[in-house]
C-alpha positions in Angstrom: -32.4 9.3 4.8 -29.2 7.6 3.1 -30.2 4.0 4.0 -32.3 3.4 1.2 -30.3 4.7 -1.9 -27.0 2.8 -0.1 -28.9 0.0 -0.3 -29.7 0.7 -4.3 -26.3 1.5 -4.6 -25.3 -1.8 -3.7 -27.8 -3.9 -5.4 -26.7 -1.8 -8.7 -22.9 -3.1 -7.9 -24.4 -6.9 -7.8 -25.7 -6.2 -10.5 -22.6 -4.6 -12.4 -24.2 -1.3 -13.6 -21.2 0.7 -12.0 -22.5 4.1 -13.7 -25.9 3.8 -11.5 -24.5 2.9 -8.3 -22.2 5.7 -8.5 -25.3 8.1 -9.2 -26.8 6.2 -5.9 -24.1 6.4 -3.8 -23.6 10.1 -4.3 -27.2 10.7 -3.7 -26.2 8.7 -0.3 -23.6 11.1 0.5 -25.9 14.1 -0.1 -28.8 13.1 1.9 -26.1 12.7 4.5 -22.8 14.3 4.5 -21.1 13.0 7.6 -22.4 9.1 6.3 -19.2 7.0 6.9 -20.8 4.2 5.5 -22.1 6.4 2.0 -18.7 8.0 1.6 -16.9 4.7 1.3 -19.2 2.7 -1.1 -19.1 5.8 -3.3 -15.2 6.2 -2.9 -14.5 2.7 -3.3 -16.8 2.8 -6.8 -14.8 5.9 -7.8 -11.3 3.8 -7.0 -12.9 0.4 -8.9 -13.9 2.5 -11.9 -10.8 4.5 -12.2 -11.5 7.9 -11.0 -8.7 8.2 -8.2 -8.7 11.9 -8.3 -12.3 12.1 -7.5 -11.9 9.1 -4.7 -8.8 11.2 -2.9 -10.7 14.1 -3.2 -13.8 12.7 -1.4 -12.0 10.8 1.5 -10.1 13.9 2.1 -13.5 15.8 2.5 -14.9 12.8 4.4 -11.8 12.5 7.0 -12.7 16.2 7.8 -16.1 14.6 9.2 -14.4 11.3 10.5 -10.5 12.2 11.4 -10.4 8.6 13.3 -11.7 6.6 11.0 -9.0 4.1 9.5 -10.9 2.9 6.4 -10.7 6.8 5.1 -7.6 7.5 6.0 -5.9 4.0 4.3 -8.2 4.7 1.2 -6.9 8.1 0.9 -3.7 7.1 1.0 -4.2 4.5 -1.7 -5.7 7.0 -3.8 -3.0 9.3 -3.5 -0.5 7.0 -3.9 -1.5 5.6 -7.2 -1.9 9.5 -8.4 1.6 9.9 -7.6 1.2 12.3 -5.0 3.6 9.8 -2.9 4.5 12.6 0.4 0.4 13.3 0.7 -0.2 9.6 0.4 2.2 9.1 3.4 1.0 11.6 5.5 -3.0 10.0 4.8 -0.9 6.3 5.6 0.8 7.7 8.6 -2.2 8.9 10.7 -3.7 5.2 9.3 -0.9 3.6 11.1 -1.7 5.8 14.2 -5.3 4.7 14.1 -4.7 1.2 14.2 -0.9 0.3 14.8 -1.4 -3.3 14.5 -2.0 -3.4 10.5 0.2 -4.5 8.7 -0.9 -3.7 5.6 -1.5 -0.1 5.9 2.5 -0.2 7.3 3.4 -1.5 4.5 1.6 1.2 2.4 3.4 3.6 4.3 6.6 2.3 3.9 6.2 2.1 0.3 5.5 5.6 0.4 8.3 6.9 2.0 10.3 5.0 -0.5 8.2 6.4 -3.4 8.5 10.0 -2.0 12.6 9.8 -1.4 12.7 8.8 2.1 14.8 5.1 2.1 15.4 5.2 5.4 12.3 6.4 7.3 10.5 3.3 4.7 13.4 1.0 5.8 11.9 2.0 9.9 8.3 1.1 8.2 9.1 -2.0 6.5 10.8 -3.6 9.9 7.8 -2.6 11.5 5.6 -3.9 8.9 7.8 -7.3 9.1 7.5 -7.9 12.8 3.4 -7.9 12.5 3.7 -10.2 9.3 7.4 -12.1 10.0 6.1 -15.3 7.6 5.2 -12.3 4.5 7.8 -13.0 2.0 6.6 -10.6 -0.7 7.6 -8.3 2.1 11.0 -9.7 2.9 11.4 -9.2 -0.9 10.8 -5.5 -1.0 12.8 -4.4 2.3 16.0 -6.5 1.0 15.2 -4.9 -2.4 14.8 -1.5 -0.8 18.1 -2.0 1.8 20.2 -3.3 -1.7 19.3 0.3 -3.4 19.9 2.7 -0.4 23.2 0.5 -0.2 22.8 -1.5 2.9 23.4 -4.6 1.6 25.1 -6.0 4.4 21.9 -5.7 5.8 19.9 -7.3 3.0 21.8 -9.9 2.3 20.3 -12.5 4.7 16.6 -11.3 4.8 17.4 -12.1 0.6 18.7 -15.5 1.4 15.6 -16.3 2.8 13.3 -15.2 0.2 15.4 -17.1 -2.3 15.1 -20.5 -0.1 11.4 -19.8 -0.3 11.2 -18.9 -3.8 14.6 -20.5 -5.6 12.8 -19.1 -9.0 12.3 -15.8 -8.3 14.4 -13.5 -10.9 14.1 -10.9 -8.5 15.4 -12.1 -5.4 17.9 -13.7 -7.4 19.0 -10.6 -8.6 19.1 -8.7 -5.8 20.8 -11.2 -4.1 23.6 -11.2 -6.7 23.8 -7.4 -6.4 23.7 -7.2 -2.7 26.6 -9.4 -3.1 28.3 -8.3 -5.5 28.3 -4.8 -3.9 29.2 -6.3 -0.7 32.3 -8.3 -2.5 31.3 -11.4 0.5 31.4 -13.9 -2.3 31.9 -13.2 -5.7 31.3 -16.1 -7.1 27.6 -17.0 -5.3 26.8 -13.6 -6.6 27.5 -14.2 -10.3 25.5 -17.7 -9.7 22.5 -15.7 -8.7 22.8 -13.4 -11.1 22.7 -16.0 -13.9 19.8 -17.4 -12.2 18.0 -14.2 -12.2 
């Protein structure tokens, strides 16, 4: 039975002996193998503490056993992700996405992905998508104008940009990517040397 050593598992987290709960929380997993519930405390520890490798290599084992189950695939995909391994991390996002359609931060992950792995304009798709489930996000705004400026749409960016910059007037980035978008754009050379002095 798992119950009892995921229950001294998380007592060792509370009390911050990391090392312990990670010996716990793998004892979890192999008392029980399929355990959703063991697989993502020890994953999660693996991810707190550093190990990424070892996380993206246990959700991927673990979605095997649960191929629905939207916590393993977004945690894979974070793993992956920060390992670099941007395509994989965006296949492990997408089927996230599938799972649960309506969050917007695993469509967000996936867009940032794409754009990681090369793919501007599939992550451009994401990004709108992400925007239309949180349309008040404005660190979002930020990176799809940001994103649209460097795979040259800036006609495009340049008013999601305004906005970010009426929301955050100090922001060097969005006054810089503002500027750029444009400069690039040649609408109004002179607002977009303004920006880019304020940036």
């Amino acid at each position: 039975n798992e119950r009892p050593r995921i229950g001294l598992a998380n007592a060792l987290v509370e009390q911050k002996r990391p090392d312990e709960a990670m010996v716990a929380a793998h004892g979890a997993l192999v008392a029980a193998p399929s355990s959703l519930e063991a697989a993502l405390l020890l994953g999660d520890l693996y991810g707190k503490h550093g190990k990424h490798a070892d996380a993206a290599q246990l959700f991927e084992f673990a979605s095997r056993a649960h191929p629905r189950s939207f916590e393993i695939a977004l945690r894979m995909g974070k793993s992956l992700a920060v390992l670099g391994r941007a395509a994989e991390a965006a296949t492990a996002l997408r089927r996230a996405v599938e799972i649960d359609p309506k969050d917007a931060f695993a469509t967000r992950m996936l867009a940032r992905s794409l754009e990681t792995a090369g793919k501007p304009d599939e992550a451009l798709k994401m990004y709108d998508a992400a925007l239309q489930k949180a349309p008040t996000d404005v660190d979002l705004k930020l990176r799809i104008g940001s994103t649209q400026v460097a795979a040259g749409a800036v006609k495009q960016a340049e008013p999601i940009l305004k906005d970010v910059v009426r929301e955050r007037p100090n922001s060097a980035e969005a006054n810089h990517f503002l500027g750029r978008a444009m400069l690039l754009s040649a609408s109004n050379l002179n607002e977009a040397i303004r920006y880019l002095k304020r940036a």
